[in-house]
N, C-alpha and C positions, 0 to 999 in steps of 0.2 A: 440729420438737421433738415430742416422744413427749408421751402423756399425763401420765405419771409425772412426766415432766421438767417440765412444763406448772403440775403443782397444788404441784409441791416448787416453783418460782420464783416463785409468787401465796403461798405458805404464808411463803416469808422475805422476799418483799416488805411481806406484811402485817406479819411480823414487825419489819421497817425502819420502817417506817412508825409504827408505833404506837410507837415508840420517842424516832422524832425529834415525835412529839408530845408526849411527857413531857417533853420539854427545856423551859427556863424561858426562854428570850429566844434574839434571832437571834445570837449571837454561841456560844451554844454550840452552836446548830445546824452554826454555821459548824465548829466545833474537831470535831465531830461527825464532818461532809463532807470535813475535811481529814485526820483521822484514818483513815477509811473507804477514801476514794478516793485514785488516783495522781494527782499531779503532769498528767499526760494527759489521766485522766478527768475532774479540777477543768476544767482549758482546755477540753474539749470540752462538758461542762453550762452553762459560761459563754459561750462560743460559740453553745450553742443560745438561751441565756437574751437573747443580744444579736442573735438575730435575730429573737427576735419583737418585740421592743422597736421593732427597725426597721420592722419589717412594721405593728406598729402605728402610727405614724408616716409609714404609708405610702408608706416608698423602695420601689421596685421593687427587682423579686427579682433580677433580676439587677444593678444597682445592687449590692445585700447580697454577692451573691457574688463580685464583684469588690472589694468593699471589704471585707470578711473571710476571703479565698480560700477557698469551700466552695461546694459544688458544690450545684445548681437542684434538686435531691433533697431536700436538708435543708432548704432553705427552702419548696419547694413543702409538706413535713410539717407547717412550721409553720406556712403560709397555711392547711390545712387546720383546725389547731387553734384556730386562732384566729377561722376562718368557724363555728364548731361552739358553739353560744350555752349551752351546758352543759358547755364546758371550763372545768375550776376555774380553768387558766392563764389564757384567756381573760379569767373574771370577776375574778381576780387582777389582773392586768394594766389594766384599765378602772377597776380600781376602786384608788385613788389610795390610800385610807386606810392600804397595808400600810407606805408610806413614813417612817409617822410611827416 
């Protein structure tokens, strides 16, 4: 990815991003995501989202990818993110309160 391409994909990420902050609760974030994204892209974000859950929980990674078919790539990404004690997902994740 070129430079150009580089600060244009940070410029309307941040643009995403500050946008799904101004939503008022999880449900329009959800209308938000489903608006946004494909039918493909929803199942693969949720895909990721349920393999760190696993990884949290400590199934082995290949356990995960036999019982999600997805390949020791995508989960080893997310062991990493999850060994990384300044991932927001991380502290997401360990940290229970977002369930209420």
């Amino acid at each position: 990815m070129d430079r150009n391409t580089q600060i244009e994909t940070t410029n309307h990420l941040h643009e995403i991003s500050s946008a799904i902050s101004k939503l008022k609760n999880a449900e329009h974030v959800e209308s938000f995501l489903t608006d946004l994204l494909t039918q493909s892209e929803l199942q693969d974000v949720v895909k990721r989202w349920k393999i760190l859950k696993l990884l949290k929980e400590n199934k082995s990674q290949r356990n995960i990818a036999q019982e999600l078919s997805v390949s020791l790539c995508k989960i080893t990404r997310g062991a990493k993110i999850l060994k990384n004690n300044k991932s927001i997902i991380r502290q997401t994740l360990f940290d229970e309160s977002w369930r209420r």
